[in-house]
C-alpha positions as CSV (number, residue, x, y, z in Angstrom):
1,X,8.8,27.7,27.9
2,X,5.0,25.8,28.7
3,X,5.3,22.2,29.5
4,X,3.4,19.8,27.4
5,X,0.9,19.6,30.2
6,X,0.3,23.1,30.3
7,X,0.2,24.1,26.6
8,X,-2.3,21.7,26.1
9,X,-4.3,23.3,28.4
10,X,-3.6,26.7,27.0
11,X,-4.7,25.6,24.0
12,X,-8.0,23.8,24.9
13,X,-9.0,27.0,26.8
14,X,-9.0,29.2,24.4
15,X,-11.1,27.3,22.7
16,X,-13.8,25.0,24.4
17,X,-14.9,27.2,27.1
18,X,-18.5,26.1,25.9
19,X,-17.9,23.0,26.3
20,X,-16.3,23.3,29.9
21,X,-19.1,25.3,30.7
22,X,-22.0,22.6,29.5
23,X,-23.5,25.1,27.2
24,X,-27.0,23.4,26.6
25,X,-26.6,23.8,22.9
26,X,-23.7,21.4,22.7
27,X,-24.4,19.1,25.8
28,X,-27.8,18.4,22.9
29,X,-25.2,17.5,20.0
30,X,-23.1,15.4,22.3
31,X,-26.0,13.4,23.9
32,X,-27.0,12.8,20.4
33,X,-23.6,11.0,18.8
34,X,-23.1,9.4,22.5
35,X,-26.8,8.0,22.2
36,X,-25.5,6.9,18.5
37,X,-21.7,5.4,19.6
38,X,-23.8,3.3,22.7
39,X,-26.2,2.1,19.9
40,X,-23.6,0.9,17.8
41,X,-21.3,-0.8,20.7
42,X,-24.8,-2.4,22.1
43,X,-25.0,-1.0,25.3
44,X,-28.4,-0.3,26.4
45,X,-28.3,-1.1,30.7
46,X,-26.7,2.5,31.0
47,X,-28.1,2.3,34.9
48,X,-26.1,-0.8,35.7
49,X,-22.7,0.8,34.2
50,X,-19.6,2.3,35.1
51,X,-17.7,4.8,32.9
52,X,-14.9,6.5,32.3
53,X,-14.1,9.8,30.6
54,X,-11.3,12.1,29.6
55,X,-11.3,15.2,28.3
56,X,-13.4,18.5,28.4
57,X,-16.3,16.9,30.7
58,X,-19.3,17.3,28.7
59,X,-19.2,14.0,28.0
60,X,-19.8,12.7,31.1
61,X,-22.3,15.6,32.0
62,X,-23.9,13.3,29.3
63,X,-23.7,10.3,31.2
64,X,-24.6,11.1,34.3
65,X,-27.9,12.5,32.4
66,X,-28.7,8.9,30.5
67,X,-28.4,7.8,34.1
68,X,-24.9,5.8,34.1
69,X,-24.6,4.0,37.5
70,X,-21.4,6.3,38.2
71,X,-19.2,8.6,36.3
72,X,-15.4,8.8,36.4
73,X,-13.8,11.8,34.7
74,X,-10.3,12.5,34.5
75,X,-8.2,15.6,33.0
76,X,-5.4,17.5,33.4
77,X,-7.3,20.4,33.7
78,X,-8.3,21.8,36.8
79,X,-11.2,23.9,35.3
80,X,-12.9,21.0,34.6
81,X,-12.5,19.5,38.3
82,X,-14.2,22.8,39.5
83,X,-16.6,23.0,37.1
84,X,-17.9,19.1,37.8
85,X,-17.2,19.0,41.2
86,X,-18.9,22.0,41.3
87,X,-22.4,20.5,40.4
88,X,-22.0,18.3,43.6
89,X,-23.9,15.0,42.0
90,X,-23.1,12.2,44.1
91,X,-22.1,10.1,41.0
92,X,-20.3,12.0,38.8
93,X,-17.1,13.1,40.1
94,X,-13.5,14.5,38.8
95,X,-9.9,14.3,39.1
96,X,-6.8,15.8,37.8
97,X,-4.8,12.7,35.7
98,X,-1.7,12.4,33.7
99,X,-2.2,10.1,31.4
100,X,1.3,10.1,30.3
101,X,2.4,8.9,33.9
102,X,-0.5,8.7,36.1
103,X,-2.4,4.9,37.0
104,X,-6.4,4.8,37.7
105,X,-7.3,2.5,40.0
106,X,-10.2,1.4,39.2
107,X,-12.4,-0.9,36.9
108,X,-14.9,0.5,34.3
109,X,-17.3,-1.1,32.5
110,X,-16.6,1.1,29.3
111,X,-14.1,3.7,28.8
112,X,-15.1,6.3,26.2
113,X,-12.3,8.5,24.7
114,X,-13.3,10.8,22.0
115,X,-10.9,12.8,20.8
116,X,-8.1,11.8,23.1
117,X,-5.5,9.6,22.6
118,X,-4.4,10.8,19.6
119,X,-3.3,13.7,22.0
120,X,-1.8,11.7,24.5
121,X,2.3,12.0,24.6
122,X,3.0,8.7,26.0
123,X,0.2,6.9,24.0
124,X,1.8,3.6,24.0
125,X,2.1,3.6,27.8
126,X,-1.2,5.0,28.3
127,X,-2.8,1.9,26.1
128,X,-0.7,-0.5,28.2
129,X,-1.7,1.0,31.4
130,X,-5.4,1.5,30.1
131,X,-6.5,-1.8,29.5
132,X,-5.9,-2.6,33.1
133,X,-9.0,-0.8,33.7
134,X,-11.5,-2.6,32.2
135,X,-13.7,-5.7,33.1
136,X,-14.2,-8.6,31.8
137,X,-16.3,-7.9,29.0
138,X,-15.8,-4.1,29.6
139,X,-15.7,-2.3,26.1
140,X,-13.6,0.4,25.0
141,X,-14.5,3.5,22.8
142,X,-12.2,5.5,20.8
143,X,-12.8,8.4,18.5
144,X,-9.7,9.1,16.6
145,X,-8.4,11.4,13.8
146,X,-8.2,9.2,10.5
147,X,-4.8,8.3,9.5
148,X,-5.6,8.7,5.8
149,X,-7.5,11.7,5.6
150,X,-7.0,15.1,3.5
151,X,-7.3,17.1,6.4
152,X,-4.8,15.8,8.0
153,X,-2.4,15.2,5.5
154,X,-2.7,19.2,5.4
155,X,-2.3,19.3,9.3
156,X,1.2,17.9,9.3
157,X,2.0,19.5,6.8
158,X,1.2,22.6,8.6
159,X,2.9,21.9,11.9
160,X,6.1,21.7,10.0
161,X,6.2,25.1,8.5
162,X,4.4,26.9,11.6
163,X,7.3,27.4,14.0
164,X,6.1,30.7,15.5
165,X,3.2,29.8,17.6
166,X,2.6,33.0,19.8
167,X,3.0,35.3,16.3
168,X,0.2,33.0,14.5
169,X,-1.9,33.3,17.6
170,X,-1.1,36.8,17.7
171,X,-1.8,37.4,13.7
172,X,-5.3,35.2,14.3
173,X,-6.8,37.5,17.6
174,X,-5.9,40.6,15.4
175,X,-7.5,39.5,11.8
176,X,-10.1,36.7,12.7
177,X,-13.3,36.0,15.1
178,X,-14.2,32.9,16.9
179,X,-17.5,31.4,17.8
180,X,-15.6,28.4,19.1
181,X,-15.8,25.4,19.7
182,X,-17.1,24.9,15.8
183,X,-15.6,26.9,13.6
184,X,-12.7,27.2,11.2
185,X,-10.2,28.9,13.2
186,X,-11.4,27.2,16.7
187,X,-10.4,24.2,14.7
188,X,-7.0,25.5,13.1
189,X,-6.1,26.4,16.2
190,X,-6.7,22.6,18.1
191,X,-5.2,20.6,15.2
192,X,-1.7,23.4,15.3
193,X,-1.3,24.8,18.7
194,X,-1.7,21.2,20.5
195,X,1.6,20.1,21.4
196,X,0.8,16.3,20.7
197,X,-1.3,14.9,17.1
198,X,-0.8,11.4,16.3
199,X,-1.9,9.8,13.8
200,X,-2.1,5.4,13.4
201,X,-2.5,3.3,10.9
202,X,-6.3,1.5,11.6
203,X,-5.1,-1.6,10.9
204,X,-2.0,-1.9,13.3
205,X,-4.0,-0.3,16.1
206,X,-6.9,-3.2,16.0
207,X,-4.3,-5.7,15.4
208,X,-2.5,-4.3,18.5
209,X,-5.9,-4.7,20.7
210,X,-6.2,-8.1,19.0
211,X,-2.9,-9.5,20.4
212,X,-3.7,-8.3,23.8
213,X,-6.9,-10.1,24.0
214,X,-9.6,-7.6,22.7
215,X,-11.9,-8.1,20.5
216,X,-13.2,-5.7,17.9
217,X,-16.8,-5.4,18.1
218,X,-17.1,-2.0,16.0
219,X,-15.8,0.2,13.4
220,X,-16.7,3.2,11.3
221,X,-15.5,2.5,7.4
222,X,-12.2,3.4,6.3
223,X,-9.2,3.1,3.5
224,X,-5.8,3.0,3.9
225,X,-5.8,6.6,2.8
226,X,-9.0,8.9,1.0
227,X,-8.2,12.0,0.0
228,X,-11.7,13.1,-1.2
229,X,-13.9,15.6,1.2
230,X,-16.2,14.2,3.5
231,X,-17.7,15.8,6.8
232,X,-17.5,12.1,8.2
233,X,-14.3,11.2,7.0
234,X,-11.5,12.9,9.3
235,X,-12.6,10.9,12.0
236,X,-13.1,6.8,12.7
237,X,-14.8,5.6,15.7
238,X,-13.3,1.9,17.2
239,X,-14.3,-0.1,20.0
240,X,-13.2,-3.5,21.6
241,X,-14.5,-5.7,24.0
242,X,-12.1,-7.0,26.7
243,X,-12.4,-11.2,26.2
244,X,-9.1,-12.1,28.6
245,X,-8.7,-13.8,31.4
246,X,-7.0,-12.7,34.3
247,X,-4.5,-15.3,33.5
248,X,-3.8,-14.1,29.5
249,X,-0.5,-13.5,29.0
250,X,-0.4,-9.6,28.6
251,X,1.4,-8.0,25.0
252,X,2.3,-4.7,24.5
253,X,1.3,-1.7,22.4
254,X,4.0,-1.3,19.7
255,X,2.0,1.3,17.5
256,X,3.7,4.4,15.7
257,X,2.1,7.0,14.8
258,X,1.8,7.9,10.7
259,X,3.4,10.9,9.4
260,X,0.8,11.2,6.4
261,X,3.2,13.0,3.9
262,X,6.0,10.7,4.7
263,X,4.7,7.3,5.7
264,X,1.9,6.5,3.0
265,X,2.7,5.2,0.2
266,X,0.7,7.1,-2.3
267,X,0.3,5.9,-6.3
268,X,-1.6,9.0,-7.4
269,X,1.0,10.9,-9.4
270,X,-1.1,14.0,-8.9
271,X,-0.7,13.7,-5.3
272,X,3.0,13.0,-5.7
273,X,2.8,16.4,-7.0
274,X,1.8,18.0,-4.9
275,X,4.1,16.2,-1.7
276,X,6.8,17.5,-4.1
277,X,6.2,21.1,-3.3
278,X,5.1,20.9,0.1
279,X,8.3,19.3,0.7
280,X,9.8,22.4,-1.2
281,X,7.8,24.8,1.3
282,X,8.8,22.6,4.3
283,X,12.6,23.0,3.1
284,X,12.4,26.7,2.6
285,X,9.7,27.6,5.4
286,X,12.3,29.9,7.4
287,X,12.5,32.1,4.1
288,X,9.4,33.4,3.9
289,X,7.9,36.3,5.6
290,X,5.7,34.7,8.8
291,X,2.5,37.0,7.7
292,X,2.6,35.0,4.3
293,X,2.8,31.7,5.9
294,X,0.1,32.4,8.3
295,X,-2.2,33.6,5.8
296,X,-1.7,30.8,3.7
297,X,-1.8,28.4,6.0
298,X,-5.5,29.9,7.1
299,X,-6.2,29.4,3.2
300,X,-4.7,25.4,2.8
301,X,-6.7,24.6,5.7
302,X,-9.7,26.1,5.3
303,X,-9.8,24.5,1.6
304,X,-9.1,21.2,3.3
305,X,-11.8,20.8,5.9
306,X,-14.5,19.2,4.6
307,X,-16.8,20.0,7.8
308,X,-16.5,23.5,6.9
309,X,-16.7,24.1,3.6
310,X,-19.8,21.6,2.9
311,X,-18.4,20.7,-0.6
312,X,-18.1,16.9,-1.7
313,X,-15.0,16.4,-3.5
314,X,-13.3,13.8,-5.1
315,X,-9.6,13.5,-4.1
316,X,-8.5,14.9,-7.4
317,X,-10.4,17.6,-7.1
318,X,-8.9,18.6,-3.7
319,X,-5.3,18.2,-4.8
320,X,-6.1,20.1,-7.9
321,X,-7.4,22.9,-5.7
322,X,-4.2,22.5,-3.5
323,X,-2.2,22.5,-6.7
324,X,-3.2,25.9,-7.4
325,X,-2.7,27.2,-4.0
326,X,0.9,25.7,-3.1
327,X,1.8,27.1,-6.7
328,X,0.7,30.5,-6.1
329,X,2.1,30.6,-2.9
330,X,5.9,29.2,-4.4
331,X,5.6,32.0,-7.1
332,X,4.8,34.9,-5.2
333,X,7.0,34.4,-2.2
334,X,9.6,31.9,-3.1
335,X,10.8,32.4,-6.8
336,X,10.6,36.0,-6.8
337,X,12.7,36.6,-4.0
338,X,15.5,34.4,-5.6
């Protein structure tokens, strides 16, 4: 059996070899929101600047070309190390990190996480460690999936009934194609296959970063939960600015993650619903054939992605659509076998 670290990268190479490899196309998008996210944190003396980075890499191939000072990158994959190290620029450089155990030693100016610690094992140990990294006045970025969202309300529900992982990668290579890392099953396969997805409540999170001496300088909107489809609204980006002292008395991150069919309170009855037969599916997920559940988890998730299938709707709308769907799947794979 994999180990956390090495499912995760298992699963990020199969599907971001683009953006390992800098593909010019995407290092374009990414020095476009990066340019956006520094805007919006006001950060503009980029040459006098330290950062750090996790992740794929591309990001700080972004940075070192809006000509940070110096670039840290850290990731547990040692592609990436080759492939930056490999470009042998003085200051932009790579190593291989646990974040789940590992300490940096060293001070950053900002530390920009997109995507990341919602994938981290360990998260509350990783924000306890992380803040040690930044200076006085050094500001932190997150980009997180929203706590809250439609699409992810369908992702956990998904990585409850999908136990097979190997046969629904197996039933994907056979019946679909890829043009990762933007497209429908690319992204099926990140939010399923990935051992770790957590999701926090927005709230707790900047009160957490409050009580430890940070101070919230940005935010994206969001509700405690919106269930209508939105390219923009599966994500939120945060970012805090470090006001301690070296003498503050340090707090810790006491976060837990939200299990969005089983921690939110909902009112909607129609969504209700609907959390009524998911939870029938969930109960009964090892009586149906593993071809039906793959197929129809392809289906719920492609109807829940927003990002994909360009419609604006309302959250009744989407649950309505579910509705049908978790229905149809009940009646023709559930109640006729009884």
């Amino acid at each position: 059996m994999l180990s956390n670290n090495k499912k995760i990268i298992k699963t990020y190479n199969s599907i971001y070899e683009k953006l390992y490899q800098f593909d010019k196309k995407h290092v374009k998008k990414r020095k476009k929101t990066i340019k956006k996210n520094l805007k919006e944190i006001k950060i503009t003396n980029y040459k006098d600047l330290q950062v750090m980075d996790v992740g794929t890499g591309i990001q700080g191939y972004v940075f070192y070309l809006l000509n940070f000072k110096k670039i840290f990158h850290y990731d547990l994959n040692p592609k990436t190390k080759k492939n930056i190290n490999a470009l042998n620029i003085k200051n932009f450089k790579s190593e291989i990190k646990d974040l789940n155990r590992d300490t940096i030693k060293h001070k950053f100016d900002l530390i920009y996480l997109n995507g990341i610690i919602h994938h981290i094992k360990k998260y509350k140990y990783f924000l306890n460690n992380i803040i040690n990294n930044l200076t006085v006045k050094g500001k932190i970025f997150f980009r997180i999936y929203r706590s809250g969202s439609f699409a992810f309300f369908i992702v956990d529900f998904l990585r409850k009934i999908i136990t097979d992982l190997e046969g629904f990668n197996n039933f994907i290579l056979k019946n679909y194609k890829r043009s990762e890392p933007d497209d429908i099953i690319s992204d099926i396969i990140d939010d399923i296959f990935v051992p770790n997805l957590y999701l926090f409540d927005v709230n707790a999170l900047i009160n957490d970063f409050q009580r430890n001496g940070f101070k919230l300088i940005f935010n994206s909107k969001y509700k405690k939960y919106d269930h209508s489809s939105n390219i923009s609204n599966q994500g939120i980006s945060l970012c805090f600015q470090n006001i301690r002292s070296p003498n503050d008395l340090k707090h810790s991150f006491n976060i837990k993650h939200v299990d969005q069919i089983q921690d939110i309170i909902y009112k909607e009855q129609y969504i209700l619903n609907n959390i009524k037969l998911i939870n029938l599916i969930i109960k009964n997920k090892n009586r149906f054939k593993r071809e039906h559940i793959y197929k129809f988890a392809i289906q719920v998730y492609r109807n829940s992605q927003g990002l994909h299938h360009k419609q604006r709707r309302s959250s009744i709308q989407n649950h309505k659509n579910l509705n049908k769907i978790l229905k149809s799947f009940i009646n023709n794979h559930l109640l006729r076998n009884k």
